[in-house]
N, CA, C and O atoms as CSV, one atom per row, in Angstrom:
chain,resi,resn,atom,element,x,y,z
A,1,UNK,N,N,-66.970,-11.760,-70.586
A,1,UNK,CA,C,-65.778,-11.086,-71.029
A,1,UNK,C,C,-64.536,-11.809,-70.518
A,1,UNK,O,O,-63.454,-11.734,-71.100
A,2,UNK,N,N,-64.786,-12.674,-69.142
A,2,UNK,CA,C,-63.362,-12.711,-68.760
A,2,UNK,C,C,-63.672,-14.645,-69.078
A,2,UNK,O,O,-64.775,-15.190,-69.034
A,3,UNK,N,N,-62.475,-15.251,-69.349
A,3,UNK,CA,C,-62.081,-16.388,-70.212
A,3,UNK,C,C,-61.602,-16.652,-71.398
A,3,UNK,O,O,-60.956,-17.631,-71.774
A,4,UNK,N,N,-62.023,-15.542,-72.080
A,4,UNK,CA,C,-61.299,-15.474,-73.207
A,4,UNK,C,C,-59.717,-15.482,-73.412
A,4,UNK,O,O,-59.075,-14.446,-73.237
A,5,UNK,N,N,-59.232,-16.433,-73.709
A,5,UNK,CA,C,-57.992,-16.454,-74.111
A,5,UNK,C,C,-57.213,-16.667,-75.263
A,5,UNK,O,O,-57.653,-17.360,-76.181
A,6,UNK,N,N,-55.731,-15.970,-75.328
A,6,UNK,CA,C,-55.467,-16.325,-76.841
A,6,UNK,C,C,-53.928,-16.169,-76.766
A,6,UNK,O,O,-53.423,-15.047,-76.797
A,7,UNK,N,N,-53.039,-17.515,-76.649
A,7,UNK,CA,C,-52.194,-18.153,-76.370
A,7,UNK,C,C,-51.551,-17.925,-75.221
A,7,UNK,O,O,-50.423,-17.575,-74.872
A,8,UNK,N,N,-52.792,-18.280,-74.616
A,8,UNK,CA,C,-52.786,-18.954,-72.812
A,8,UNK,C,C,-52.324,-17.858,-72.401
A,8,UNK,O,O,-51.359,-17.944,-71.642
A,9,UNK,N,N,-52.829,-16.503,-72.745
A,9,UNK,CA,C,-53.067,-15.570,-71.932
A,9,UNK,C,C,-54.150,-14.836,-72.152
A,9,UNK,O,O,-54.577,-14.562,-73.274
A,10,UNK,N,N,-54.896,-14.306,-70.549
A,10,UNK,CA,C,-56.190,-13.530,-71.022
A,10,UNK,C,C,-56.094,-12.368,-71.644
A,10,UNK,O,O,-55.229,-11.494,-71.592
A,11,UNK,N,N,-57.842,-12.525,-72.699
A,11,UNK,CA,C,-57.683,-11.053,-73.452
A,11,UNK,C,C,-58.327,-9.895,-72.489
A,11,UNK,O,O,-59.341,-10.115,-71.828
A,12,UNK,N,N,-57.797,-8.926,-72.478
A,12,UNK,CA,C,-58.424,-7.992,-71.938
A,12,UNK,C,C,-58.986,-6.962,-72.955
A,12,UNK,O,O,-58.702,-6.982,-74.153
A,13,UNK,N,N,-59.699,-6.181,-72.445
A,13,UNK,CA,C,-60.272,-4.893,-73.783
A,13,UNK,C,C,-59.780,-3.417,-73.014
A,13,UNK,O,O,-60.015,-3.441,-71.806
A,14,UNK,N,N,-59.159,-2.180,-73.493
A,14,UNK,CA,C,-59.053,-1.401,-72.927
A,14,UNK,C,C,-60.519,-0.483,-72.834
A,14,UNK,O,O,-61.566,-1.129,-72.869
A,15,UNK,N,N,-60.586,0.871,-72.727
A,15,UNK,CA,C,-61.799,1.346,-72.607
A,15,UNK,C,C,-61.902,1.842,-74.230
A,15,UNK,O,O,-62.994,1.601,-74.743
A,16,UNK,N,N,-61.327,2.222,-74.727
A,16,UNK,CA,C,-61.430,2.817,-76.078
A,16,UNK,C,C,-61.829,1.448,-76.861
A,16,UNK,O,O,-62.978,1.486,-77.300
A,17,UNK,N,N,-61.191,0.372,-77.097
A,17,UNK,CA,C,-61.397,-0.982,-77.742
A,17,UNK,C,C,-62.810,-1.076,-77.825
A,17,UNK,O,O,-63.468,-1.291,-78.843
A,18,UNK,N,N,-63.325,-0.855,-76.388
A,18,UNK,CA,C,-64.348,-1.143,-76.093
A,18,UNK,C,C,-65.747,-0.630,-76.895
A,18,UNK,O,O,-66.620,-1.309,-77.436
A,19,UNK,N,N,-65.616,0.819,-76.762
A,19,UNK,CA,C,-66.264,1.704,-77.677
A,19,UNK,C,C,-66.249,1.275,-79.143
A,19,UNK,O,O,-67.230,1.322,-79.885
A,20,UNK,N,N,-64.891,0.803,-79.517
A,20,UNK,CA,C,-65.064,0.419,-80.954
A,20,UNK,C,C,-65.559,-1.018,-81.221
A,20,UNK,O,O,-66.025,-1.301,-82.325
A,21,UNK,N,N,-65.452,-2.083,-80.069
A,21,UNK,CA,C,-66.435,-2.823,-80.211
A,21,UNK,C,C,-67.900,-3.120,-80.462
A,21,UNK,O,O,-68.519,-3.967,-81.106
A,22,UNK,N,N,-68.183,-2.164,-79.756
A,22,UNK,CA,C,-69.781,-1.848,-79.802
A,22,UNK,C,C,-69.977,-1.441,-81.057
A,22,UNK,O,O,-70.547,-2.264,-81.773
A,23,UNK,N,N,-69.614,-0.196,-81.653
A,23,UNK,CA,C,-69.893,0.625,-82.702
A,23,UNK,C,C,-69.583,-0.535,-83.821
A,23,UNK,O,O,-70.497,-0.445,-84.642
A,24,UNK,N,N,-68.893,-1.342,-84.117
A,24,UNK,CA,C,-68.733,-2.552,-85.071
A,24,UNK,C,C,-69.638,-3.720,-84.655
A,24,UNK,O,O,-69.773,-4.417,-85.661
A,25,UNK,N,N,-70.369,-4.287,-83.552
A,25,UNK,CA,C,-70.964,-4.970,-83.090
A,25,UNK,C,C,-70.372,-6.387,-83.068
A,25,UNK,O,O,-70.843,-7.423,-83.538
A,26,UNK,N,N,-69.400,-6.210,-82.511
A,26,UNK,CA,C,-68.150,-7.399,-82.187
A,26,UNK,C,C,-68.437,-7.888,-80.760
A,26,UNK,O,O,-69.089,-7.201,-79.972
A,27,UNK,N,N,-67.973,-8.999,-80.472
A,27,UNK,CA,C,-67.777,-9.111,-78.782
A,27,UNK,C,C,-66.134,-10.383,-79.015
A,27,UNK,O,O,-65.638,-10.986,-79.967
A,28,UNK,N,N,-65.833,-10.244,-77.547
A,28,UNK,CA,C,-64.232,-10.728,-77.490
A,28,UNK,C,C,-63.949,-11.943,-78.420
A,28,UNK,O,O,-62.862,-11.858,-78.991
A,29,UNK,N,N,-64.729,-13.127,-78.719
A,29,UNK,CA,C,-65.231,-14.427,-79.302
A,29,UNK,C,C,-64.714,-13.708,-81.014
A,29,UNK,O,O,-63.791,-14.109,-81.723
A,30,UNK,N,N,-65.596,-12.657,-81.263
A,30,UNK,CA,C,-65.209,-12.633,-83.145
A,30,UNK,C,C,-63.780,-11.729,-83.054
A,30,UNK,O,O,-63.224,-11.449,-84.117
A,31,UNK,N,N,-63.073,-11.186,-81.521
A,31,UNK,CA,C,-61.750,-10.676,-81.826
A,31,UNK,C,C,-60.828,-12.087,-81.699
A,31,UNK,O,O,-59.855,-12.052,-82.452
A,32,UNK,N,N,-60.913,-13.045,-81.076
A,32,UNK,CA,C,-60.801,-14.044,-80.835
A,32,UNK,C,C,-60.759,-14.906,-82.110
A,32,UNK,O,O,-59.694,-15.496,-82.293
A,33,UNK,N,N,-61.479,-15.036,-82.786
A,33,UNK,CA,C,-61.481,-15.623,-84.287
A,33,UNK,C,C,-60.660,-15.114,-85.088
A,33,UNK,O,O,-59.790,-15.828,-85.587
A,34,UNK,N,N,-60.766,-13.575,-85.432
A,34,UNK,CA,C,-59.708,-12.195,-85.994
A,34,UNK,C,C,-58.190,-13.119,-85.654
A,34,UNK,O,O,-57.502,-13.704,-86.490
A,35,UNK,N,N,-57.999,-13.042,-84.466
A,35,UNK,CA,C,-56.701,-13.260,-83.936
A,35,UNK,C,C,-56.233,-14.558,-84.504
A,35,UNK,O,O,-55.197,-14.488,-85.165
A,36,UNK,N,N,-56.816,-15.779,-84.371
A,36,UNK,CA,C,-56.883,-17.160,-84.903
A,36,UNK,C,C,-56.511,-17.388,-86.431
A,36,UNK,O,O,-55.537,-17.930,-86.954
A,37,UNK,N,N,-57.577,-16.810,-86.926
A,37,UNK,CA,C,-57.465,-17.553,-88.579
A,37,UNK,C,C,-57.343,-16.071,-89.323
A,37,UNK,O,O,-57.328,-16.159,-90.551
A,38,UNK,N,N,-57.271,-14.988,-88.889
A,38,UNK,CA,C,-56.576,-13.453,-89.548
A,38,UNK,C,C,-55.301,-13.380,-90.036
A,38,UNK,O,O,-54.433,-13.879,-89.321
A,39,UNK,N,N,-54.951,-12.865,-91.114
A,39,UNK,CA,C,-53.435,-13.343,-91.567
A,39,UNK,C,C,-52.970,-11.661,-90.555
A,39,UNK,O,O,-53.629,-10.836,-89.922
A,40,UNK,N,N,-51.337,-11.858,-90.934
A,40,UNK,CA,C,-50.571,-10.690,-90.037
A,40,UNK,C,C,-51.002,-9.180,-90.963
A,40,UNK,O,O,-51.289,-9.069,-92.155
A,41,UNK,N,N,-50.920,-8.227,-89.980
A,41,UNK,CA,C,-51.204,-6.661,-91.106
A,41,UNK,C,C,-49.642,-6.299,-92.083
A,41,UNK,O,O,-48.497,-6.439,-91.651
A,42,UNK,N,N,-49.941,-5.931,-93.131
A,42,UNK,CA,C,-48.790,-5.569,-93.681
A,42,UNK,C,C,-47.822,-4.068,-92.550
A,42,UNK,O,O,-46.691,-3.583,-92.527
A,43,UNK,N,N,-48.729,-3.928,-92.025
A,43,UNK,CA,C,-48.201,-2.566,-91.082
A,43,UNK,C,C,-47.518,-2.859,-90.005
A,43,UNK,O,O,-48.083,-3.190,-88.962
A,44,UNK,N,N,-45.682,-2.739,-90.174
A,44,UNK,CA,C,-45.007,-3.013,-89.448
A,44,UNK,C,C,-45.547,-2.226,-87.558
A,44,UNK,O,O,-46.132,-1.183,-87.267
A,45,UNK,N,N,-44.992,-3.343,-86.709
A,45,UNK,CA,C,-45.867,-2.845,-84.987
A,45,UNK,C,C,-44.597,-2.895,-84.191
A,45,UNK,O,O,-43.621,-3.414,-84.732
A,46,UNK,N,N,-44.478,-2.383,-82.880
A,46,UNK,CA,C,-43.596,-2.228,-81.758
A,46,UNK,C,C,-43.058,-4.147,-81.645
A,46,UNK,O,O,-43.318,-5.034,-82.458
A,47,UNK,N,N,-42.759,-4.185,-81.152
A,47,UNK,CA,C,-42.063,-5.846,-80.351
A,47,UNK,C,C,-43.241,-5.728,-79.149
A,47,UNK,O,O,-43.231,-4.891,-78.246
A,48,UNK,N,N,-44.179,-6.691,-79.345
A,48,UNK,CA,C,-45.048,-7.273,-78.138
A,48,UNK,C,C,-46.463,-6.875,-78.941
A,48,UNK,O,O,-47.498,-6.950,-78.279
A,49,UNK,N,N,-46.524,-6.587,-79.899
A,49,UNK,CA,C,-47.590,-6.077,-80.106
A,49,UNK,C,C,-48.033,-6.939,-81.580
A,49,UNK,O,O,-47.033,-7.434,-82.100
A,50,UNK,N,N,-49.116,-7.166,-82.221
A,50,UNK,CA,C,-50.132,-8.287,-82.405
A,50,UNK,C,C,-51.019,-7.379,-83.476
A,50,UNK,O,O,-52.005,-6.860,-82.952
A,51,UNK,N,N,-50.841,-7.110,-84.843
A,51,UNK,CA,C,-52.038,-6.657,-85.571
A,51,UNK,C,C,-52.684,-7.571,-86.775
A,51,UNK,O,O,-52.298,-7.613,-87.943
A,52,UNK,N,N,-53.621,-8.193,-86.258
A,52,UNK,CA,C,-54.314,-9.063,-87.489
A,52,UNK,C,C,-55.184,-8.515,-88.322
A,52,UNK,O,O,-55.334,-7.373,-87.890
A,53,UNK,N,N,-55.983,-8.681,-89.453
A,53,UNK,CA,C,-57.283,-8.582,-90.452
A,53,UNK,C,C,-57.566,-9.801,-90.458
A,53,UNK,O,O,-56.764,-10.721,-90.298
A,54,UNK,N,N,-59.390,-9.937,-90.749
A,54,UNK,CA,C,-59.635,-10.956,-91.919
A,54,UNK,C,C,-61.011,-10.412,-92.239
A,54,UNK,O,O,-61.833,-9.736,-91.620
A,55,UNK,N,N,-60.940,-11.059,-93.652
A,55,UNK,CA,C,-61.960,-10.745,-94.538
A,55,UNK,C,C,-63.366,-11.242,-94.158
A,55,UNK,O,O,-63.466,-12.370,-93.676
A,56,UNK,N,N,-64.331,-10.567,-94.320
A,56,UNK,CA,C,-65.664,-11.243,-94.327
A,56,UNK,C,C,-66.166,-10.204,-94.832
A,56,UNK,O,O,-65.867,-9.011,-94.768
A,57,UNK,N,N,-67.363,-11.065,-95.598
A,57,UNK,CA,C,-68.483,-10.326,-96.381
A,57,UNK,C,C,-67.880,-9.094,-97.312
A,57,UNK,O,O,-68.737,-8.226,-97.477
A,58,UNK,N,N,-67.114,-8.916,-97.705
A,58,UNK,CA,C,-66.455,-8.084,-98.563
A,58,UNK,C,C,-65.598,-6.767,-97.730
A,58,UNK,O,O,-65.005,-5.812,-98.232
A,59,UNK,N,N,-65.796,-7.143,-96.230
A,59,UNK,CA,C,-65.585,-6.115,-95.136
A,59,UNK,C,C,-63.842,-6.855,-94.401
A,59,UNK,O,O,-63.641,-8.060,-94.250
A,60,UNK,N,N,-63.000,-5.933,-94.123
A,60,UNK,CA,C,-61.766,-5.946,-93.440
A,60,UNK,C,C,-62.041,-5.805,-91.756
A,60,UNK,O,O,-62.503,-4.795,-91.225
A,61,UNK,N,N,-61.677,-6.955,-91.103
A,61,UNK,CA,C,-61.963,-6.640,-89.442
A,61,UNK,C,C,-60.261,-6.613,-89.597
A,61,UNK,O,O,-59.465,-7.248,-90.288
A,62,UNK,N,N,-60.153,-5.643,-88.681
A,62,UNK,CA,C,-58.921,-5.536,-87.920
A,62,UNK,C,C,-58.661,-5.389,-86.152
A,62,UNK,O,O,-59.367,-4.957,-85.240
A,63,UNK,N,N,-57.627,-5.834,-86.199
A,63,UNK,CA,C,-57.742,-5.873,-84.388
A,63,UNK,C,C,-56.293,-5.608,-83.912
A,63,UNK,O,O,-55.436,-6.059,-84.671
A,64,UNK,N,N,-55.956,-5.120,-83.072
A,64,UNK,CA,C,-54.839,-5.070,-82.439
A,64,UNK,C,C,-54.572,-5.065,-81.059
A,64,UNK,O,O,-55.147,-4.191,-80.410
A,65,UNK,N,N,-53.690,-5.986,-80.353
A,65,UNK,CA,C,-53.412,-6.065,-79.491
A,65,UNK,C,C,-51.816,-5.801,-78.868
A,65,UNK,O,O,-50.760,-5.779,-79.498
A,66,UNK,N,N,-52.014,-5.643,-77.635
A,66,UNK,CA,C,-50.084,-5.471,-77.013
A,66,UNK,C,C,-50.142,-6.552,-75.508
A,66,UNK,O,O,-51.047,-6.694,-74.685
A,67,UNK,N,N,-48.938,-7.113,-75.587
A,67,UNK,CA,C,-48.765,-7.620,-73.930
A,67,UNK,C,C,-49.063,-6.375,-73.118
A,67,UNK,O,O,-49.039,-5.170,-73.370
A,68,UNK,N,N,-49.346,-7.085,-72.082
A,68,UNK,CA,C,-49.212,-5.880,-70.701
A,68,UNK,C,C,-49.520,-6.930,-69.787
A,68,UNK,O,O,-49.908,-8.039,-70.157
A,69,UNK,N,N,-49.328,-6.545,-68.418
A,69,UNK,CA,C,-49.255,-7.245,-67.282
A,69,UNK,C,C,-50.879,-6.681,-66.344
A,69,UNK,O,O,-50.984,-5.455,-66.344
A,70,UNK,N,N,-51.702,-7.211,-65.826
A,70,UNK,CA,C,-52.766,-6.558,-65.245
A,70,UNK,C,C,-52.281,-7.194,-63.288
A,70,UNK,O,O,-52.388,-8.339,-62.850
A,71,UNK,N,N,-51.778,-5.942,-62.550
A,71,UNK,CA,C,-52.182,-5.687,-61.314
A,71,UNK,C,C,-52.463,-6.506,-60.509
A,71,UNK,O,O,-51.741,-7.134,-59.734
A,72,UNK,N,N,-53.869,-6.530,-60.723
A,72,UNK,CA,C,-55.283,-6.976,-60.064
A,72,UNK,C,C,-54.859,-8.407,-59.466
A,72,UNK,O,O,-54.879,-8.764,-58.288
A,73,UNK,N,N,-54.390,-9.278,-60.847
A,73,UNK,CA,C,-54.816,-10.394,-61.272
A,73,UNK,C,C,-53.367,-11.104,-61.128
A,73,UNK,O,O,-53.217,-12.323,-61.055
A,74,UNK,N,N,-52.105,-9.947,-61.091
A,74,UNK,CA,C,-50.957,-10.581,-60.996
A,74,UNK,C,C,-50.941,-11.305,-62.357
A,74,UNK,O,O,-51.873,-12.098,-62.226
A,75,UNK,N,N,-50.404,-11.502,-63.638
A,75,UNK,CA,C,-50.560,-12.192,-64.509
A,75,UNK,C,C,-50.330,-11.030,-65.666
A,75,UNK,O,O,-50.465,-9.807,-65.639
A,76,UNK,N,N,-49.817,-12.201,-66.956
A,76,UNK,CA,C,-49.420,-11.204,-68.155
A,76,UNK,C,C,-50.750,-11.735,-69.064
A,76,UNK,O,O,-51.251,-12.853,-69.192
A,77,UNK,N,N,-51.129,-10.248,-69.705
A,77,UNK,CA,C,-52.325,-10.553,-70.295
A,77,UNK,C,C,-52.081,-9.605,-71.788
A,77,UNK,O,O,-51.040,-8.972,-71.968
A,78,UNK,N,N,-52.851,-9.625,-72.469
A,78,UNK,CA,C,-53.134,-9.220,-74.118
A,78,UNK,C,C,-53.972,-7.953,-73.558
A,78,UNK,O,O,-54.761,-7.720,-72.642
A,79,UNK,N,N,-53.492,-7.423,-74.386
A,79,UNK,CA,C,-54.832,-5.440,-74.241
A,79,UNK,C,C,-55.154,-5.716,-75.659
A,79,UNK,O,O,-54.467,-5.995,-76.642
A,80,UNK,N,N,-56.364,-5.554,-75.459
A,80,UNK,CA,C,-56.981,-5.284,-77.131
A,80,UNK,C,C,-56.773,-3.481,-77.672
A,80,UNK,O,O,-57.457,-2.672,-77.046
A,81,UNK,N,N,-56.297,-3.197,-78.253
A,81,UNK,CA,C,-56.440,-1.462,-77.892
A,81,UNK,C,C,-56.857,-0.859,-79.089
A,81,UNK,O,O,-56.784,0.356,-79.273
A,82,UNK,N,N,-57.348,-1.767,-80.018
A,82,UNK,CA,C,-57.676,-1.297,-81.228
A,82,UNK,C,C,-59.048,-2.040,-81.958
A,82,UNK,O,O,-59.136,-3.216,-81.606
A,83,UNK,N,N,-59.678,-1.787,-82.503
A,83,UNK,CA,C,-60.681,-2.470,-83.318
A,83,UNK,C,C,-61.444,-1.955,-84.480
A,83,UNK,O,O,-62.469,-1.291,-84.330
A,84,UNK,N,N,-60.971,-2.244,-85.584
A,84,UNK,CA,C,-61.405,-1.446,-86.759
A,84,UNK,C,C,-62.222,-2.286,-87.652
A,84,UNK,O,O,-62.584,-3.381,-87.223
A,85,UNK,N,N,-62.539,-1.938,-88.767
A,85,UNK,CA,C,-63.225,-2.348,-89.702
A,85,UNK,C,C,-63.721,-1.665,-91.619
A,85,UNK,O,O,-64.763,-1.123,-91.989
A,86,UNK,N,N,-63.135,-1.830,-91.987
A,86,UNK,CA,C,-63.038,-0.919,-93.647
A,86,UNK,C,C,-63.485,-1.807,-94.202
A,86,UNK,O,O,-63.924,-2.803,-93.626
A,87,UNK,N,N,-63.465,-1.583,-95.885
A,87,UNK,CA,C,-64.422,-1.969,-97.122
A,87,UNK,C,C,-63.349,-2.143,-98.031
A,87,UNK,O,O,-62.831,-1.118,-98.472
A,88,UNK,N,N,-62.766,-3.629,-98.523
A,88,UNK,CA,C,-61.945,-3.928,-99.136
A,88,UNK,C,C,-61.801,-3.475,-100.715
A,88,UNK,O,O,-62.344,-4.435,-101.262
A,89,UNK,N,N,-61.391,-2.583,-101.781
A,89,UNK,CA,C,-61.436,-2.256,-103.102
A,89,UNK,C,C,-61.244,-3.233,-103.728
A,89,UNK,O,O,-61.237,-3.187,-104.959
């Protein structure tokens, strides 16, 4: 989980992300791809905050992320806080 990065800052997952990771059967690597080659969401977001899609298999991944700073680690990092997935018409 931890190395993942995505413009030279680490991704983190919150606890909810997390849950929706599993239930979609994602791990940080295909949010990581999402983020990369995903075009932007038409759904306007706060300032700091990050919502991509991309298409596969006739299926919509979506992902969203926000800056935040983690504590621990001293350092500004990405929260994943979202992770979805729908059926394109």
């Amino acid at each position: 989980m931890f190395g993942v990065r995505f413009q030279e800052k680490q991704l983190m997952v919150s606890r909810s992300a997390m849950v929706e990771l599993c239930k979609e059967g994602l791990d940080l690597h295909d949010v990581l791809d999402i983020l990369e080659n995903g075009t932007e969401s038409p759904r306007r977001r706060a300032r700091g905050t990050i919502e991509r899609r991309l298409e596969r298999r006739g299926r919509v991944h979506e992902v969203v992320i926000v800056e935040d700073h983690h504590h621990v680690l001293n350092e500004d990092v990405w929260l994943l806080i979202h992770v979805g997935t729908f059926t394109k018409r």
